[in-house]
N, CA, C, O and CB atoms as a CASP TS submission, in Angstrom:
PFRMAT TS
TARGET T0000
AUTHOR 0000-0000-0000
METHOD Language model
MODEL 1
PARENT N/A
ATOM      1  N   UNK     1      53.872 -66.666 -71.350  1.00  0.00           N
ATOM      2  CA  UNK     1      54.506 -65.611 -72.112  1.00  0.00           C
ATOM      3  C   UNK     1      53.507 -64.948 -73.045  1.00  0.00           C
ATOM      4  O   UNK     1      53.471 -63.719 -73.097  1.00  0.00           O
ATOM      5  CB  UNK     1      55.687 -66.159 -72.899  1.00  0.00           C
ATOM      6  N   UNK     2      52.456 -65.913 -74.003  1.00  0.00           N
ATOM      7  CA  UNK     2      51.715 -64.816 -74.365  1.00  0.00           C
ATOM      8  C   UNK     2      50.801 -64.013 -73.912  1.00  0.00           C
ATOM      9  O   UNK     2      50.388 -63.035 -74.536  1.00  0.00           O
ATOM     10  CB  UNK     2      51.329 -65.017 -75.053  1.00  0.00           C
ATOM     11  N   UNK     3      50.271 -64.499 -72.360  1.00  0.00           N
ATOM     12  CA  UNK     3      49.645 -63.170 -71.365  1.00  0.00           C
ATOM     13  C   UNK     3      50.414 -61.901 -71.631  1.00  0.00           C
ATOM     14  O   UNK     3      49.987 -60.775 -71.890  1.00  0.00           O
ATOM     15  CB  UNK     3      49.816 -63.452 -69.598  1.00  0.00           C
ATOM     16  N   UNK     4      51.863 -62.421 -71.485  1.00  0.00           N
ATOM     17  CA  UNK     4      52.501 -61.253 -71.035  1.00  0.00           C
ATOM     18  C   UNK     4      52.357 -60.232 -72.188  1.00  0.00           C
ATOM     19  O   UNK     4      51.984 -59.065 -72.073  1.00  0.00           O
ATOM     20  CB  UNK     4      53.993 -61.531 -70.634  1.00  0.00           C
ATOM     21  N   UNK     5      52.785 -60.996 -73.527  1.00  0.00           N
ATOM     22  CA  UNK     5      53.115 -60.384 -74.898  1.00  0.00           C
ATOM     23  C   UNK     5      51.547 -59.514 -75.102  1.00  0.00           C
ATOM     24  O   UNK     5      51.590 -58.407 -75.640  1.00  0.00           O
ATOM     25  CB  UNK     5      53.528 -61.800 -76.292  1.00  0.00           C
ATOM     26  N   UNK     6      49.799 -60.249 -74.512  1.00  0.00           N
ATOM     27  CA  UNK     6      48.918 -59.457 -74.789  1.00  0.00           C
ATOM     28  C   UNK     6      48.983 -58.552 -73.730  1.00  0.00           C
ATOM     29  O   UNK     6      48.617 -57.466 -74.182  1.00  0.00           O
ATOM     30  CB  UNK     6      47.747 -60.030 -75.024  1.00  0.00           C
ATOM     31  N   UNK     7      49.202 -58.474 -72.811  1.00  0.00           N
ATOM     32  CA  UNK     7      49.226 -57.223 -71.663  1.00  0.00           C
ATOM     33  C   UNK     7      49.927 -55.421 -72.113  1.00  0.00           C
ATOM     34  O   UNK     7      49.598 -54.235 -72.127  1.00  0.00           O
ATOM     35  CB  UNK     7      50.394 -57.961 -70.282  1.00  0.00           C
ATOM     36  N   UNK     8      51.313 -56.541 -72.486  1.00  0.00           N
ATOM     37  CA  UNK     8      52.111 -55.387 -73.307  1.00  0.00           C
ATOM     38  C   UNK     8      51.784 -54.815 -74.621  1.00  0.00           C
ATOM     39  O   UNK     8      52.414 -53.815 -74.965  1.00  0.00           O
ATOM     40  CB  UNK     8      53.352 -55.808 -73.549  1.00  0.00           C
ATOM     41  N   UNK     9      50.717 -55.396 -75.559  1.00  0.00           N
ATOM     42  CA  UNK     9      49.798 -54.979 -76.143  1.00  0.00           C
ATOM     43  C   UNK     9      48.854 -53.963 -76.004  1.00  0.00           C
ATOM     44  O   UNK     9      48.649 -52.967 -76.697  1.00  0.00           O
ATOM     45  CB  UNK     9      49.408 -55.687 -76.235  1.00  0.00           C
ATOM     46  N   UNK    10      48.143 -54.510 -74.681  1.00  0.00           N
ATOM     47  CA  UNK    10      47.207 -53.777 -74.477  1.00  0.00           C
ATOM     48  C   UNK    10      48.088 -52.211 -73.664  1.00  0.00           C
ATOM     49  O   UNK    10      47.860 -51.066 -74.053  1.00  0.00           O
ATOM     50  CB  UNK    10      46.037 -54.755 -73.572  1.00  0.00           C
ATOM     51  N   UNK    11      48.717 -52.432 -72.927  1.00  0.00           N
ATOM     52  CA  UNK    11      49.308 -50.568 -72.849  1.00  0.00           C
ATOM     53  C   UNK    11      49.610 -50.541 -73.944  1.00  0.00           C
ATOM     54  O   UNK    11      48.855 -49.619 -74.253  1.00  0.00           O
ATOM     55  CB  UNK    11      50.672 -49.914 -71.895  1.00  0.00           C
ATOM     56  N   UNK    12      50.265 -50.863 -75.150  1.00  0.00           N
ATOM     57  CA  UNK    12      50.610 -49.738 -76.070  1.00  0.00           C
ATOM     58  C   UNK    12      49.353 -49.087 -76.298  1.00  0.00           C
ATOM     59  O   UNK    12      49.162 -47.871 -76.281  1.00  0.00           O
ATOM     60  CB  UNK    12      51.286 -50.171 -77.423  1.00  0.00           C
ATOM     61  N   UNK    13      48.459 -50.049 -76.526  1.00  0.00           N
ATOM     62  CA  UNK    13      47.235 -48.977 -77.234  1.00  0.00           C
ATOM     63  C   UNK    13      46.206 -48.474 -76.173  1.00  0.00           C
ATOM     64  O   UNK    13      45.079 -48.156 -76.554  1.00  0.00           O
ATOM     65  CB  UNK    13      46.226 -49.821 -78.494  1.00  0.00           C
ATOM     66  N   UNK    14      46.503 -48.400 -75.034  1.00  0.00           N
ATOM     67  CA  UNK    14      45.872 -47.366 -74.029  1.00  0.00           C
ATOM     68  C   UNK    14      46.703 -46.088 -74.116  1.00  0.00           C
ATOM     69  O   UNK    14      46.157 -44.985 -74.105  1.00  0.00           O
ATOM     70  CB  UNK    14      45.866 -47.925 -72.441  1.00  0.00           C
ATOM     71  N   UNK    15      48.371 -46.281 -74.223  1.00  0.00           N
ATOM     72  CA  UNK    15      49.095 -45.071 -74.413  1.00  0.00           C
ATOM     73  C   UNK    15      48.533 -44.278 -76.222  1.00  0.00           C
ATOM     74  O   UNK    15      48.586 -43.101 -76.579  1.00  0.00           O
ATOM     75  CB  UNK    15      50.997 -45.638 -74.273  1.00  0.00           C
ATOM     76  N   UNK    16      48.089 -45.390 -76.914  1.00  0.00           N
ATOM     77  CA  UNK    16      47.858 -45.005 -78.095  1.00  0.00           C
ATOM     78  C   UNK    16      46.566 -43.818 -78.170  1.00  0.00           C
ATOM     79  O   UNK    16      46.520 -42.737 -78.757  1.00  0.00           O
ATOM     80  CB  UNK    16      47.626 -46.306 -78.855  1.00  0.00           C
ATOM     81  N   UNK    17      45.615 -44.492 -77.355  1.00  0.00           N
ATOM     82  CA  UNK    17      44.379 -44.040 -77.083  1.00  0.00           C
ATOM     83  C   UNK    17      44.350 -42.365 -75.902  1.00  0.00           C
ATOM     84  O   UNK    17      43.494 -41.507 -75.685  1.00  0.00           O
ATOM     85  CB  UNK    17      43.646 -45.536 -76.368  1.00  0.00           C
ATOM     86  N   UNK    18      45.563 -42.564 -75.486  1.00  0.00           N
ATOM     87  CA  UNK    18      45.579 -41.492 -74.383  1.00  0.00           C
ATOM     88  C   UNK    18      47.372 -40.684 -74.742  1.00  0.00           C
ATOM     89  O   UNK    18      48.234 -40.613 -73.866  1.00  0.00           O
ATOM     90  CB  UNK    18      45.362 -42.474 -72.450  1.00  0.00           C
ATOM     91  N   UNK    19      47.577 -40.145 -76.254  1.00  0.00           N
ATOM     92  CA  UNK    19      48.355 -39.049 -76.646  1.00  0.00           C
ATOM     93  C   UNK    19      49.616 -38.809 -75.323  1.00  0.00           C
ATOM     94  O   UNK    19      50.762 -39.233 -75.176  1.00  0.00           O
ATOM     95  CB  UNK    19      47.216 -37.669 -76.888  1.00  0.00           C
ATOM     96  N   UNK    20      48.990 -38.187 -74.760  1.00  0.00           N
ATOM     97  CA  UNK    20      49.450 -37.119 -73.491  1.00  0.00           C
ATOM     98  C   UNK    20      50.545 -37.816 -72.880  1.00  0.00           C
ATOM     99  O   UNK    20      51.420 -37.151 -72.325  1.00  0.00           O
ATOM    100  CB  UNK    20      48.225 -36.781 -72.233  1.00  0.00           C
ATOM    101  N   UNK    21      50.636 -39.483 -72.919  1.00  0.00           N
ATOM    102  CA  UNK    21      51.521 -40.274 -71.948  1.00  0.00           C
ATOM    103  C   UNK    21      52.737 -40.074 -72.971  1.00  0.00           C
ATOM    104  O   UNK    21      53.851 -39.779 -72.539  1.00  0.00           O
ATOM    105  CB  UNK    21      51.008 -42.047 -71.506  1.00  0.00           C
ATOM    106  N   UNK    22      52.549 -40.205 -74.034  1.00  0.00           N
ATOM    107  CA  UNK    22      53.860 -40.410 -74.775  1.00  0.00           C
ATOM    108  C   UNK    22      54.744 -38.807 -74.902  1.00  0.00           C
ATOM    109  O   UNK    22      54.204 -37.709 -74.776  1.00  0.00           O
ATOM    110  CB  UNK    22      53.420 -41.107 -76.456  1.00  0.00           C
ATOM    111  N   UNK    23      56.401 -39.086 -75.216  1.00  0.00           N
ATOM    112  CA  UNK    23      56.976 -37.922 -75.157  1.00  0.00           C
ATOM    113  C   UNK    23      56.536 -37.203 -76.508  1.00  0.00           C
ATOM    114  O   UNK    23      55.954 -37.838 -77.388  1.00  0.00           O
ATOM    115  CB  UNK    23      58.483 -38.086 -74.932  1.00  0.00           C
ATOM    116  N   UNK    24      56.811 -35.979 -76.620  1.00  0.00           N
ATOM    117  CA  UNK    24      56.668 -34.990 -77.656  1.00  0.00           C
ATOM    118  C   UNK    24      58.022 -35.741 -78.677  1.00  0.00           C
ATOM    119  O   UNK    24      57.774 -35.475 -79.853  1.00  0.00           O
ATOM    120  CB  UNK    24      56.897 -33.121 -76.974  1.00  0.00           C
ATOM    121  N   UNK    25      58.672 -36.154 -78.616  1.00  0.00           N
ATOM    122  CA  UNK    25      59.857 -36.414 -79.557  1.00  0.00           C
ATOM    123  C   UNK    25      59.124 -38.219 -80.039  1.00  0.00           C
ATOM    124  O   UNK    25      59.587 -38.716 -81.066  1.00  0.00           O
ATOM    125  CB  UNK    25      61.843 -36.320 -78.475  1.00  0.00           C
ATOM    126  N   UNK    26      58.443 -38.732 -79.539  1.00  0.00           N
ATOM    127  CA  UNK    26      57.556 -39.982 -80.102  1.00  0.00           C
ATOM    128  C   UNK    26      56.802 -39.478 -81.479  1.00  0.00           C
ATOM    129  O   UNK    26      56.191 -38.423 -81.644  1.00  0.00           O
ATOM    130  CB  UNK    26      56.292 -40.500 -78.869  1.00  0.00           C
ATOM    131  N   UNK    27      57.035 -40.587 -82.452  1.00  0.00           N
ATOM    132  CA  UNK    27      56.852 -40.676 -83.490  1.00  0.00           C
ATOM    133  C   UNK    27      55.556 -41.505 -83.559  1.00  0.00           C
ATOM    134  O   UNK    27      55.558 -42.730 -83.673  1.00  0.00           O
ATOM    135  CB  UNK    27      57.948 -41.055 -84.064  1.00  0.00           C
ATOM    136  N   UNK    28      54.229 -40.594 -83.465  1.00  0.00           N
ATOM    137  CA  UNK    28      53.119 -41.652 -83.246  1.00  0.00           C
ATOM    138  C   UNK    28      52.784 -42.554 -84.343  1.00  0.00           C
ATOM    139  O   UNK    28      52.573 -43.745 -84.118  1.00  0.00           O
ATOM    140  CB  UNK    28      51.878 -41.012 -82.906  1.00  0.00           C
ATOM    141  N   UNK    29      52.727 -42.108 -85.404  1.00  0.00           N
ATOM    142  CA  UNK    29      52.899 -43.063 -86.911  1.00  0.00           C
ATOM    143  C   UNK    29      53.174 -44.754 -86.543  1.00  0.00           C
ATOM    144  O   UNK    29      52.514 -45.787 -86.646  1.00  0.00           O
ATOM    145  CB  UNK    29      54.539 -42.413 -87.950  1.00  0.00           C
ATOM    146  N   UNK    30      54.696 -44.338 -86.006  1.00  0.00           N
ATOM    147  CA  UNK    30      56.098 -45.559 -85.645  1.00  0.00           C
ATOM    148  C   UNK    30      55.487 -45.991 -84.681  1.00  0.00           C
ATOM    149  O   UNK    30      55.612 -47.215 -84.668  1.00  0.00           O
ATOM    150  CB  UNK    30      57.819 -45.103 -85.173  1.00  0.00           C
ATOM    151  N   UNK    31      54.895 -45.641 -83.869  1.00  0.00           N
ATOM    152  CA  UNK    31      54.931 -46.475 -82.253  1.00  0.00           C
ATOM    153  C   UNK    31      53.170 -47.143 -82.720  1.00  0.00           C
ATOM    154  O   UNK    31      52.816 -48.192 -82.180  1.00  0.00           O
ATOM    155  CB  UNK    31      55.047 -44.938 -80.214  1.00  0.00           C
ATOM    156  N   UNK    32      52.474 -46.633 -83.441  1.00  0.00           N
ATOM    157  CA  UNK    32      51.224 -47.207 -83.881  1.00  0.00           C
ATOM    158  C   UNK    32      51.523 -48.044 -84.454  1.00  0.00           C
ATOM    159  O   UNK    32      50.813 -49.030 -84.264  1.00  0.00           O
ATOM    160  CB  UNK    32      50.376 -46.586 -84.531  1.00  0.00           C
ATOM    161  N   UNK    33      52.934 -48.265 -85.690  1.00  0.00           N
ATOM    162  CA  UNK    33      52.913 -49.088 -86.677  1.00  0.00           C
ATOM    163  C   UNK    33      53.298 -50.533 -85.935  1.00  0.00           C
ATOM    164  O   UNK    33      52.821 -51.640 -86.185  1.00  0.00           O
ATOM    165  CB  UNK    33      53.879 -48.561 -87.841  1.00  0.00           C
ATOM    166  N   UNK    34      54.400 -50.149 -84.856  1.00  0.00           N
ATOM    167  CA  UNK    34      55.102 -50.846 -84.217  1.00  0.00           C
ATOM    168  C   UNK    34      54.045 -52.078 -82.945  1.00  0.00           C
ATOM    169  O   UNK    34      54.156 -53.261 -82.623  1.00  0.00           O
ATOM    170  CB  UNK    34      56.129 -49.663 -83.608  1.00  0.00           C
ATOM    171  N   UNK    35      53.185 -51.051 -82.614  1.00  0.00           N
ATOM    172  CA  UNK    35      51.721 -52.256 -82.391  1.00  0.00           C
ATOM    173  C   UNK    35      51.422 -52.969 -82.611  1.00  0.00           C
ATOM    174  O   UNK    35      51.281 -54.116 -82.185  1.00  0.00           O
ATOM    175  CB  UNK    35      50.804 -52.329 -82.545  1.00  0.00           C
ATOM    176  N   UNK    36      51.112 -52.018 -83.946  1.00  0.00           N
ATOM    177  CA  UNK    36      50.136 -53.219 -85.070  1.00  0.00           C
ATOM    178  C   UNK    36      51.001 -54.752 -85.232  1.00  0.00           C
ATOM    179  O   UNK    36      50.626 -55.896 -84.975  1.00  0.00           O
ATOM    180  CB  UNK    36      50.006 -52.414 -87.100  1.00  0.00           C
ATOM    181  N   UNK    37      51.967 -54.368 -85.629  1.00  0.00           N
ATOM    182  CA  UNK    37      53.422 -54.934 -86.081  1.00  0.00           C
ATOM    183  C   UNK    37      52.958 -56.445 -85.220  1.00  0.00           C
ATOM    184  O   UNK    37      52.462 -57.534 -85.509  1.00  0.00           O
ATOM    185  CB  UNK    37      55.180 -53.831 -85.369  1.00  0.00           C
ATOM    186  N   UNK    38      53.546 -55.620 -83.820  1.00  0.00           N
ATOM    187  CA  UNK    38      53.344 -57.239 -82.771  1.00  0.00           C
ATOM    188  C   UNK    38      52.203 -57.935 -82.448  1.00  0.00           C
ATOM    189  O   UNK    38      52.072 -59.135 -82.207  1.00  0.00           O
ATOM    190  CB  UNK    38      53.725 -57.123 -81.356  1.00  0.00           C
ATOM    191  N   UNK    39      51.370 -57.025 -82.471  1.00  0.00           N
ATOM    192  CA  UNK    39      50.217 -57.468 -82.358  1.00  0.00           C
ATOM    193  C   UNK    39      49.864 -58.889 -83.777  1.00  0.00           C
ATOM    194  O   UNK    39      49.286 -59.937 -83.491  1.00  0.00           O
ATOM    195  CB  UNK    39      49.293 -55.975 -82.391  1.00  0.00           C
ATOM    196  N   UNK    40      50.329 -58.582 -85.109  1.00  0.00           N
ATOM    197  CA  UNK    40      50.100 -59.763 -85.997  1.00  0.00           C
ATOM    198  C   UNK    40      51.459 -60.624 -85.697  1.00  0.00           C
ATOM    199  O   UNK    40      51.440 -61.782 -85.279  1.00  0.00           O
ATOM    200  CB  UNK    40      49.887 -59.306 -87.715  1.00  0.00           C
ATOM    201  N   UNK    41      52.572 -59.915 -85.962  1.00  0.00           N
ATOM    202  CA  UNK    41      53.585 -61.404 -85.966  1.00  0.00           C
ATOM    203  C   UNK    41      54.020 -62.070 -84.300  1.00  0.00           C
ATOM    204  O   UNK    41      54.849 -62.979 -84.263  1.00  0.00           O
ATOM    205  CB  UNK    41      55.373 -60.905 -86.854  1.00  0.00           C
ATOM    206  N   UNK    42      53.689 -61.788 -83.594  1.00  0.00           N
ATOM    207  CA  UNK    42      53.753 -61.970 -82.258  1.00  0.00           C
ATOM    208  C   UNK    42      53.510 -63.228 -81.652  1.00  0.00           C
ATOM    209  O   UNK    42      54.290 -63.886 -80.963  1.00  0.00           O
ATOM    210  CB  UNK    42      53.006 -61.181 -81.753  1.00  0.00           C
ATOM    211  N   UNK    43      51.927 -63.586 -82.099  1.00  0.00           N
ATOM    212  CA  UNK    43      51.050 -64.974 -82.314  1.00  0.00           C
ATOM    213  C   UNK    43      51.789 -66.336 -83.200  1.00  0.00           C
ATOM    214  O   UNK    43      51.909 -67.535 -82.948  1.00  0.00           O
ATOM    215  CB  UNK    43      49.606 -64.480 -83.251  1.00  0.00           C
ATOM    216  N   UNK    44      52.217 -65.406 -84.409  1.00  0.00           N
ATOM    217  CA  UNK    44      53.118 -66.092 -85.098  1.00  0.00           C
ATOM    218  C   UNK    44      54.416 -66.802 -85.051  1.00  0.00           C
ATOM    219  O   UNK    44      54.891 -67.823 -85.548  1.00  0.00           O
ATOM    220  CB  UNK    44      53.233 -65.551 -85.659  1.00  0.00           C
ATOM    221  N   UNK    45      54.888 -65.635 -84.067  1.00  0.00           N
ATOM    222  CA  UNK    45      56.407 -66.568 -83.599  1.00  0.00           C
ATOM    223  C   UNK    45      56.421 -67.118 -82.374  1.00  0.00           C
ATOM    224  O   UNK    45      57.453 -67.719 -82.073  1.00  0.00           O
ATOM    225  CB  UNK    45      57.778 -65.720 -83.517  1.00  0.00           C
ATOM    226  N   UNK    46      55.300 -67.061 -81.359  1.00  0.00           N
ATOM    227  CA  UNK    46      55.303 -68.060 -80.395  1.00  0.00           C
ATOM    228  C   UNK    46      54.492 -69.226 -80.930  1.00  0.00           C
ATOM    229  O   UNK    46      54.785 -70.280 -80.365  1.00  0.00           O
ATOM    230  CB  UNK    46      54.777 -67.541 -79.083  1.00  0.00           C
ATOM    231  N   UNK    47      53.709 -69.316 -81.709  1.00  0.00           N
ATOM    232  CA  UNK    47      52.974 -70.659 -82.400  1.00  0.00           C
ATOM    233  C   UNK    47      54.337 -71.300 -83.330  1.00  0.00           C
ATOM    234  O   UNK    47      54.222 -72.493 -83.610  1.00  0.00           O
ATOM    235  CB  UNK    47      51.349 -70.128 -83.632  1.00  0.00           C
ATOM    236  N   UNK    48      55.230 -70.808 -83.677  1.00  0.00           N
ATOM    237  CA  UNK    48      56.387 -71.405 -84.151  1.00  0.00           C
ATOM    238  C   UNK    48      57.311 -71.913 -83.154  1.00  0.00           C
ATOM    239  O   UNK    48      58.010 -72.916 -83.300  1.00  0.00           O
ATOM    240  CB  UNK    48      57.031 -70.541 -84.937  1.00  0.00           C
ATOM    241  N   UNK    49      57.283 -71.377 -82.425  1.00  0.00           N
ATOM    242  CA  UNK    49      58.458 -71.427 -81.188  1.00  0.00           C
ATOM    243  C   UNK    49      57.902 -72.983 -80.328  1.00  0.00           C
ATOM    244  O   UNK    49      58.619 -73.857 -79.841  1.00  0.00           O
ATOM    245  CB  UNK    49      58.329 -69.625 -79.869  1.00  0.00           C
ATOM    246  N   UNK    50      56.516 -72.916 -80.372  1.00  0.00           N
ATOM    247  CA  UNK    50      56.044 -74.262 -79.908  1.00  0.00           C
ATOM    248  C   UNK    50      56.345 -75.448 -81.019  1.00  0.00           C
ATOM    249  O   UNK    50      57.024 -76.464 -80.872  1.00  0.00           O
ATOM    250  CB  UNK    50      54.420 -74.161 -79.606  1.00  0.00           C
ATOM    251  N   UNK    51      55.636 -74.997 -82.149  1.00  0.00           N
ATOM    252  CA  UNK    51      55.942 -76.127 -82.979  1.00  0.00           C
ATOM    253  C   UNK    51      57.381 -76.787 -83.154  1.00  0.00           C
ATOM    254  O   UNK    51      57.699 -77.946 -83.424  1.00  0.00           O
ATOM    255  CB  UNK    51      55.541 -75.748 -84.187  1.00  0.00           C
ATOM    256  N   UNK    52      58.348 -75.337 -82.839  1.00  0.00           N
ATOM    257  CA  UNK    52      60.205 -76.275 -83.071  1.00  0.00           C
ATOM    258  C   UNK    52      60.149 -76.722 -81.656  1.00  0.00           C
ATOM    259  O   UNK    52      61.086 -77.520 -81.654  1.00  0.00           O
ATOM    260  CB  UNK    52      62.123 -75.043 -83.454  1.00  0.00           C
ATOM    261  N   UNK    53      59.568 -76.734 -80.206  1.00  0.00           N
ATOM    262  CA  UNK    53      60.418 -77.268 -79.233  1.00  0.00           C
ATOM    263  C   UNK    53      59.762 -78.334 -79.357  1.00  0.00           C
ATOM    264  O   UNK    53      59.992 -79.032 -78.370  1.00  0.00           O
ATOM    265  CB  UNK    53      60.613 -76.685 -77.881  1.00  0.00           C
ATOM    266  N   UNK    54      58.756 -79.045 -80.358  1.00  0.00           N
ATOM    267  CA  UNK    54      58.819 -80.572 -80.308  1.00  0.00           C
ATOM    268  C   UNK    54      59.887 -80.989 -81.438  1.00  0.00           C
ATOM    269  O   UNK    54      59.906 -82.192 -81.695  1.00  0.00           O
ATOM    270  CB  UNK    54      57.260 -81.287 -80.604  1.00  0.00           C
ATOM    271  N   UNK    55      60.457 -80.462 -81.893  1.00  0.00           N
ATOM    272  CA  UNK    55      61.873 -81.098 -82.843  1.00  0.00           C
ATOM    273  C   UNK    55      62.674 -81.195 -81.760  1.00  0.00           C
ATOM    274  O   UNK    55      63.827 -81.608 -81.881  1.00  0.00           O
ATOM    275  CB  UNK    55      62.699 -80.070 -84.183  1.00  0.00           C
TER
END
């Protein structure tokens, strides 16, 4: 799952890097912030998610 979670990472910020894919009604600010976003807590809640399935 976190392949997957960095894959889906990495298109956002190829769409980030290449404008043109996203619609005109996209809020690039939001969809940059929204990256960033997963990109830090992302790591965070699957390194948690391991630590509770040994409880």
């Amino acid at each position: 799952m976190a392949l997957m979670a960095v894959s889906f990472t990495l298109m956002r910020w190829y769409v980030l890097r290449n404008p043109g894919l996203l619609e005109e009604t996209t809020d690039v600010r939001l969809f940059r912030k929204g990256t960033i976003l997963s990109l830090i807590f992302g790591p965070m809640l699957y390194l948690a998610g391991i630590a509770f399935s040994w409880i």
